[in-house]
C-alpha positions in Angstrom: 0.0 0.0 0.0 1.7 3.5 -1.1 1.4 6.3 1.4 0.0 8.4 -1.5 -3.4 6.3 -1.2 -3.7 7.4 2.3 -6.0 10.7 3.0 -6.0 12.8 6.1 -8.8 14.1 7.0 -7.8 16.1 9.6 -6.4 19.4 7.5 -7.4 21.5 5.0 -10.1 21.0 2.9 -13.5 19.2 3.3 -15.4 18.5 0.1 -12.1 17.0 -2.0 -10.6 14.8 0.9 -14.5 13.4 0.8 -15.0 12.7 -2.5 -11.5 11.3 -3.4 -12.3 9.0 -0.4 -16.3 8.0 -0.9 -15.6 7.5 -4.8 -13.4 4.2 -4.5 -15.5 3.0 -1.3 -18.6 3.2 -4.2 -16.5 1.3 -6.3 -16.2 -1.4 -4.1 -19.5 -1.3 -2.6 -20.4 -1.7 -6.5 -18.1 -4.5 -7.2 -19.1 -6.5 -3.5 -22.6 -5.8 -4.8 -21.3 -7.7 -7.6 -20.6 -10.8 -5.9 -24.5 -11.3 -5.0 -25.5 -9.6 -7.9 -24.1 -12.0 -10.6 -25.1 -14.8 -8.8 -28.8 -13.0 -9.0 -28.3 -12.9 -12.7 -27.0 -16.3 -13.4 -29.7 -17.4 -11.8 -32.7 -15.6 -12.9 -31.2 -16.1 -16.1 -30.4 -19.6 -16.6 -32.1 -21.5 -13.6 -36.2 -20.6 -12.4 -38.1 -18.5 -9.7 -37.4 -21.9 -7.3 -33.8 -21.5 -7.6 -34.1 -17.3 -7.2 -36.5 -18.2 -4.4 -33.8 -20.1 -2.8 -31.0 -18.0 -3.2 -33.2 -14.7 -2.1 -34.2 -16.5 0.9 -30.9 -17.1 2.0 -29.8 -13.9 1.9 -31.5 -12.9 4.8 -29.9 -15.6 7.0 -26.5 -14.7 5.6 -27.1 -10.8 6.2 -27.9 -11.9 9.7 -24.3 -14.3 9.8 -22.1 -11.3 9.5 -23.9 -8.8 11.1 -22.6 -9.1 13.9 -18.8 -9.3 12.8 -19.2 -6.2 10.5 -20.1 -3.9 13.6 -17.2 -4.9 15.0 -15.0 -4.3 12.1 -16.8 -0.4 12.9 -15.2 -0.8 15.8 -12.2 -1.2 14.9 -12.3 1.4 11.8 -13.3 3.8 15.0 -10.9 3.0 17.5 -7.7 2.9 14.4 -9.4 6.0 13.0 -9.7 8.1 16.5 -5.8 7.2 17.5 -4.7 7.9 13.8 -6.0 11.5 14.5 -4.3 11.5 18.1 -0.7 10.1 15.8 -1.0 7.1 18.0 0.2 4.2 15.8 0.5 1.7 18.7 -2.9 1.7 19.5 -3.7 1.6 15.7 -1.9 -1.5 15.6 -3.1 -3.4 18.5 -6.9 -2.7 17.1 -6.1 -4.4 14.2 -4.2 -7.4 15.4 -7.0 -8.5 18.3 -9.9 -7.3 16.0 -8.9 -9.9 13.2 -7.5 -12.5 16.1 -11.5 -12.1 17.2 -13.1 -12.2 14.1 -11.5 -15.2 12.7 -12.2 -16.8 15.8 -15.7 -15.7 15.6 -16.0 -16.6 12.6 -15.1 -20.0 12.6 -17.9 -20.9 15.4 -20.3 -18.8 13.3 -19.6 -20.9 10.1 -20.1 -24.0 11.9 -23.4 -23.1 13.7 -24.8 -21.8 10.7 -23.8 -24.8 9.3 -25.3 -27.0 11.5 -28.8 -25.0 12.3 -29.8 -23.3 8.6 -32.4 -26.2 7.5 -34.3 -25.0 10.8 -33.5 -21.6 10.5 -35.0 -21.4 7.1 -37.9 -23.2 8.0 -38.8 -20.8 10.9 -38.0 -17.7 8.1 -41.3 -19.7 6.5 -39.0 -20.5 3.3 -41.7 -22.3 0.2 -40.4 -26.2 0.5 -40.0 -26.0 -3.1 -37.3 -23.9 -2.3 -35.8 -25.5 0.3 -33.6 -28.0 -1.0 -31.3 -25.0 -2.8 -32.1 -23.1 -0.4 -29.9 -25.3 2.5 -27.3 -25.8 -0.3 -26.4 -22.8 -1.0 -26.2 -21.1 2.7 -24.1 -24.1 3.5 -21.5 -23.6 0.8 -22.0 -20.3 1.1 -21.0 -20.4 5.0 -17.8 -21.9 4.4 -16.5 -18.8 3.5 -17.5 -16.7 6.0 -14.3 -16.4 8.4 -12.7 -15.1 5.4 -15.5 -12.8 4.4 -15.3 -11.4 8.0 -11.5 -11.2 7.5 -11.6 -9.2 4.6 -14.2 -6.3 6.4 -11.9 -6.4 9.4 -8.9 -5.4 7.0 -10.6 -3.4 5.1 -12.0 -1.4 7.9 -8.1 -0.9 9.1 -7.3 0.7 5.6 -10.2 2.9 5.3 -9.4 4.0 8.7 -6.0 5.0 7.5 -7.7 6.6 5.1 -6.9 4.5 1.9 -10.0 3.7 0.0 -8.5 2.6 -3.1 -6.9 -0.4 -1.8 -9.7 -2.5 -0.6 -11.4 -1.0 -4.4 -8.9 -2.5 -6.5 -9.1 -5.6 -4.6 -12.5 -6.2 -5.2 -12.3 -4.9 -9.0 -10.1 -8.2 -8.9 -12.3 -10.3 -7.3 -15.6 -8.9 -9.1 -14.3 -10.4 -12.0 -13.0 -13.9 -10.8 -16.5 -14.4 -9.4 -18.2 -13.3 -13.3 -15.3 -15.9 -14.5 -16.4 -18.2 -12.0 -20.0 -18.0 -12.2 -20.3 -18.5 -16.0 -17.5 -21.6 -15.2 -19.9 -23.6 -12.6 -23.2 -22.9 -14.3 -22.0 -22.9 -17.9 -19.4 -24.8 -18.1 -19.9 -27.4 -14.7 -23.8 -27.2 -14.9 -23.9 -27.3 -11.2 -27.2 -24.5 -10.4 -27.3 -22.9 -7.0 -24.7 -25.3 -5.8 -22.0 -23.2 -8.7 -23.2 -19.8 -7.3 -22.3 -20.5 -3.7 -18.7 -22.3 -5.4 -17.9 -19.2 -7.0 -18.9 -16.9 -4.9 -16.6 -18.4 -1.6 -13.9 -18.6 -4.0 -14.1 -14.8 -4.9 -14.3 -13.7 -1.3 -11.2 -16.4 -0.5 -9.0 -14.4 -3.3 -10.0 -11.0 -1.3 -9.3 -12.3 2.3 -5.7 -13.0 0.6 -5.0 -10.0 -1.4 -6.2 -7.8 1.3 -4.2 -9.6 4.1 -1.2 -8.8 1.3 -1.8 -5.0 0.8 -1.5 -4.9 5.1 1.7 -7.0 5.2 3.6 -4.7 2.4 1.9 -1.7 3.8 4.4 1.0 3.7 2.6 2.5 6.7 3.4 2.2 10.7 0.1 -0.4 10.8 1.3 -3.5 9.4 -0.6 -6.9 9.6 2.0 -9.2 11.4 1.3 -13.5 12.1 3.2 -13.1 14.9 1.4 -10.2 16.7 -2.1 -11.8 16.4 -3.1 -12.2 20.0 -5.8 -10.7 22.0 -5.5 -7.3 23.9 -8.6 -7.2 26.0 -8.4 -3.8 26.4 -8.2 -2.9 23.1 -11.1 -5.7 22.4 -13.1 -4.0 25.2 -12.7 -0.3 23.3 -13.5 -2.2 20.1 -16.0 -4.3 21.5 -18.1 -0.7 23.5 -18.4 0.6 19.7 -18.9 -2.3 17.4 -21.1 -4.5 19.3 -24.0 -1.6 19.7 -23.4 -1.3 15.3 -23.5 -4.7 15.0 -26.6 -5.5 17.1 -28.3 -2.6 15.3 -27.2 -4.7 12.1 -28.9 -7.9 13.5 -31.9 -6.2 15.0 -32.3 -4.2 11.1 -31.7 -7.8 9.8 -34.2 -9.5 12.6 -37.0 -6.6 10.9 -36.4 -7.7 7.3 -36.9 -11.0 8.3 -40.1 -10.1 9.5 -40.9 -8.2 5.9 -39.5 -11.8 4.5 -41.2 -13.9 6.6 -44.6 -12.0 5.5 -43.3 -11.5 2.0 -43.1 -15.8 2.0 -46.5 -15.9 2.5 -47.5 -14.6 -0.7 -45.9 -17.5 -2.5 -42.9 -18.2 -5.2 -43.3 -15.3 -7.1 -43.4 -12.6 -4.3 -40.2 -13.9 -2.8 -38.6 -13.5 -6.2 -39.9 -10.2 -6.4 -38.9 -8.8 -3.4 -35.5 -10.7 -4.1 -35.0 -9.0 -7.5 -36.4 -5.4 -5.7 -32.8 -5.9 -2.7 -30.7 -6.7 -5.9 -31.7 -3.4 -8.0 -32.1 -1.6 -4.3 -28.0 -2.1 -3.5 -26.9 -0.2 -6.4 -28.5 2.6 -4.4 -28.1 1.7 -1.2 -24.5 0.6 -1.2 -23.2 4.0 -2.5 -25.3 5.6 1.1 -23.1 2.7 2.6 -20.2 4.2 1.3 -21.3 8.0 2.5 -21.9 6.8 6.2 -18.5 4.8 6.0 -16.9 7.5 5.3 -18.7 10.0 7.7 -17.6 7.8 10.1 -13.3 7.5 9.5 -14.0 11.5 8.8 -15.4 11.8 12.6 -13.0 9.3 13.8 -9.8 11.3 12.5 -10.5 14.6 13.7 -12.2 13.1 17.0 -9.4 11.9 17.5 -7.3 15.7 16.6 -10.3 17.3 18.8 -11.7 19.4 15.8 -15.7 18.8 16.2 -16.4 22.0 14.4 -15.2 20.4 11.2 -17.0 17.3 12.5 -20.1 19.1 12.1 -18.9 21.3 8.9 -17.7 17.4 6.9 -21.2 15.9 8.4 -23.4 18.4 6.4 -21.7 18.5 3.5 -21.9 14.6 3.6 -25.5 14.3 4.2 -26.5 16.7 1.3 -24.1 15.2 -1.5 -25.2 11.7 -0.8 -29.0 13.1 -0.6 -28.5 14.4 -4.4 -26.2 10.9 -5.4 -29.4 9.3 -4.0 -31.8 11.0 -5.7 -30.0 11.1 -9.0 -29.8 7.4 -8.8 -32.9 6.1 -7.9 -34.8 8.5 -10.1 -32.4 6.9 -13.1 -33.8 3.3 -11.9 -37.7 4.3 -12.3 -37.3 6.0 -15.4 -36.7 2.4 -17.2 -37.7 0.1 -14.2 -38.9 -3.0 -16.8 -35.7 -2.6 -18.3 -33.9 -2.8 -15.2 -35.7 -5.6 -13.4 -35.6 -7.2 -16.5 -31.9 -7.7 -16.2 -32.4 -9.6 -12.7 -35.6 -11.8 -13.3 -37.1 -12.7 -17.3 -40.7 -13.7 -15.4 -42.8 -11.0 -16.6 -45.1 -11.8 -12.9 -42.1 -11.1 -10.9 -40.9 -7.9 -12.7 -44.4 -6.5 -12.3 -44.5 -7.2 -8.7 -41.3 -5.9 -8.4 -42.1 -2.5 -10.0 -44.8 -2.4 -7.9 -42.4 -2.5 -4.6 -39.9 0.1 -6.4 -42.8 2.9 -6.6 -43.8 2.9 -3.3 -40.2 3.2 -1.7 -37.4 4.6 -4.6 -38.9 7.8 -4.7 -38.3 8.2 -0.5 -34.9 7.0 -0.7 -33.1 10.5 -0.6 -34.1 10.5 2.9 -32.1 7.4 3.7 -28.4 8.7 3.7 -29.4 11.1 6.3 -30.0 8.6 8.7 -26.9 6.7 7.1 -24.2 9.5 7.5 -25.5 11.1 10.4 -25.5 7.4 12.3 -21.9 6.7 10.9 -20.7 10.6 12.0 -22.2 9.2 15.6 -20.3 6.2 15.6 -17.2 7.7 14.8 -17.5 10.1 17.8 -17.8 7.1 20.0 -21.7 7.6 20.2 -22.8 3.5 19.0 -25.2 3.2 21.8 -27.0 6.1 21.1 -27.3 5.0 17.2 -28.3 1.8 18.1 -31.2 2.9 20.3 -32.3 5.2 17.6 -32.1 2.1 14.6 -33.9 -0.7 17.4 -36.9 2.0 17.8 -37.3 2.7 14.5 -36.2 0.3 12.3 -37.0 -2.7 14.0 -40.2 -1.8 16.4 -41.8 0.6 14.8 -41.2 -1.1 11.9 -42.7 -4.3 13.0 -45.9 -2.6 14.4 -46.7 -1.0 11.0 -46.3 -4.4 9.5 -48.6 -6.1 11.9 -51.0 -3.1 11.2 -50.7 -3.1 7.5 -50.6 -7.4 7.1 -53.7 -7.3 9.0 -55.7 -3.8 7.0 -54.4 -3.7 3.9 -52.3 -6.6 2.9 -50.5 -6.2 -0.3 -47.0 -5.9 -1.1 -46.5 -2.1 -1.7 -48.0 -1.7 1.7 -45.0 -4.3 3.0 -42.8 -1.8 0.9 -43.8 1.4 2.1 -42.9 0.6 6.4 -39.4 1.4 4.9 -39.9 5.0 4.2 -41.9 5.8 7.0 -39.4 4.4 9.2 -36.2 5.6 7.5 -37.8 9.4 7.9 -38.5 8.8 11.6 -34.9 7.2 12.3 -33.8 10.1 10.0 -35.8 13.0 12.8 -34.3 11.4 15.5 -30.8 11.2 14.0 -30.9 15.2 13.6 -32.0 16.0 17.1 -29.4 13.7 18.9 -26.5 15.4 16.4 -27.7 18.7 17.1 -27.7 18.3 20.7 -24.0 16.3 20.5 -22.8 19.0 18.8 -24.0 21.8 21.2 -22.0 19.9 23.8 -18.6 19.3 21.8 -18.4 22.8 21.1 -19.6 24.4 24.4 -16.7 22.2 25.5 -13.9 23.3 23.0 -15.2 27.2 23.9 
């Protein structure tokens, strides 16, 4: 890794440092995307609605799998990012080493429960039995690859705290297209259905966990990934652990709400799970770049929480929240200008593209609100503030979320009305979001008076 990738955050300008750093974590929230995303289209493509039933009830379960593990990799990105600003390397380094000790560990027992439990897991997520069979299949294979899926996001979370971006975006460039290469060589070539997706997709992530552990080994940087210091430092694990286990229960507890969406969604049959599946595939390409806007809000805050400049904490946060509002906009009005077209792509069943339209006008139109709640939450985490985020995300996004659907499963039931709890509850996260900023703000800066 060449010091020249690196970015602080801490001097100068605002706007530049932020877009030089969003624009390669787009790129690889594009090209990750990619990994689920060509699998989507393989499917769709070459297989049935059974077999994009199967694979679009899984992802659920797997969302839930490394939940957990990516909050901590927040952690981590908070507690390198905030000693980075402070020019402690030491502490830098120790954050890496235990997270990655923990996550493999973690990992590991993760992969094997998952392993052992997903036939009963999917069952309770109401999964159609047609879809069952591929459906257990593919989480399995899938699974096997998870310690080095959680690997990668550990690592990965180190750079961008550094503030290189590029790095982990040239890695999965890579690894986007050894996945196309791979998909096209187990369902093409090896004829082996769901079975080749989940083949080539653990060997794509594999070739990242590697190429990333690489980049930290030559990294021509104070933070080095080093075998020999991978032990655990509880009290770096218990700094780590105070931030990332609040964001990665809120990831659970969002996951734990969409699989009450999916568990109602499976009720509606075959076609409505391949809808709603086709919807989250079309959804990422504008969700992931929001990702990428609240990743970076958060190494932003980090750094100069770290250098004790909240004023330009609150300056970057702004900025942040209305160029990923426009991004946002721009894109998703793109999408329902040709929605056929686009769904088309993903799913050739004329029954499931029209459901799926249907769930895109209800919520694509709200989605500008989204990265408010998204960069505002990841500026809050930076600053050390994960509880309050996570209290905001469990009220919103996963109670108030499940009431609606209880209300609207049991007045209205149809699928736009399952689509449209997410904008009402992405606006009142969103409220909520603003006053608790405001009022962290008023504080920082009474204090630096």
């Amino acid at each position: 890794m060449n010091k020249k990738r690196t970015i602080n955050m801490t001097e100068g300008g605002i706007v530049l440092p932020l877009i030089l750093f969003i624009l390669p974590m787009i790129g690889s929230s594009i090209f990750q995307q990619l990994y689920n995303t060509v699998d989507f289209l393989f499917v769709g493509n070459l297989l049935n609605k059974t077999s994009a039933a199967a694979v679009g009830a899984s992802s659920t379960l797997i969302t839930c799998c490394i939940g957990l593990f990516s909050g901590i990799a927040v952690g981590t990105s908070v507690v390198s990012g905030q000693a980075i600003g402070a020019g402690d390397d030491d502490r830098a380094d120790q954050a890496l080493h235990t997270s990655v000790c923990f996550g493999l560990a973690g990992g590991l027992l993760l992969m094997v429960l998952g392993i052992l439990f997903a036939p009963g897991i999917l069952r309770l997520l109401n999964t159609p039995e047609t879809a069952m069979p591929e459906a257990i299949a593919y989480i399995r294979i899938y699974l096997l690859s998870l310690p080095m899926l959680i690997f990668y996001n550990m690592c990965a979370g180190e750079l961008r705290a550094l503030g290189d971006s590029q790095t982990p975006f040239y890695i999965l460039v890579i690894c986007g297209f050894v996945n196309v290469a791979a998909d096209a060589f187990f369902m093409i070539v090896i004829p082996l259905g769901v079975v080749g997706v989940a083949l080539a997709t653990a060997v794509s992530q594999g070739l990242s966990a590697l190429l990333v552990a690489r980049a930290l080994m030559k990294a021509n940087l104070p933070v080095r990934l080093s075998v020999r210091k991978l032990r655990i430092e509880w009290n770096t694990l218990q700094q780590i652990l105070k931030i990332g286990l609040p964001s990665g229960i809120q990831t659970v507890i969002i996951t734990f709400s969409n699989v009450m969406v999916q568990y109602h969604i499976n009720a509606f049959g075959e076609t409505a799970v391949a809808a709603f599946a086709t919807y989250y595939k079309v959804e990422n390409f504008i969700y992931l770049p929001i990702m990428a806007f609240g990743q970076a809000a958060t190494t932003f805050a980090a750094q100069n929480t770290g250098a004790g400049k909240f004023r330009r904490i609150r300056t970057g946060t702004l900025l942040n929240v209305l160029i990923s509002g426009v991004v946002t906009f721009g894109i998703a009005r793109l999408i329902l200008c040709f929605p056929r077209t686009v769904f088309t792509w993903f799913m050739k069943d004329q029954d499931v593209v029209t459901s799926t339209m249907q769930l895109a006008l209800v919520s694509f139109p709200f989605y500008w609100i989204y990265p408010i709640m998204e960069v505002i939450g990841g500026a809050l985490r930076g600053m050390s503030y994960a509880l309050s985020s996570m209290v905001i995300i469990v009220s919103n996004l996963c109670v108030l979320r499940v009431l609606l659907l209880v209300v609207f499963s049991r007045t209205i039931h149809t699928l736009p009305s399952l689509a449209a709890v997410y904008p009402i509850t992405w606006a009142a996260a969103s409220i909520c979001f603003v006053i608790v900023f405001i009022h962290v703000m008023r504080r920082k800066l009474g204090k630096a008076l």
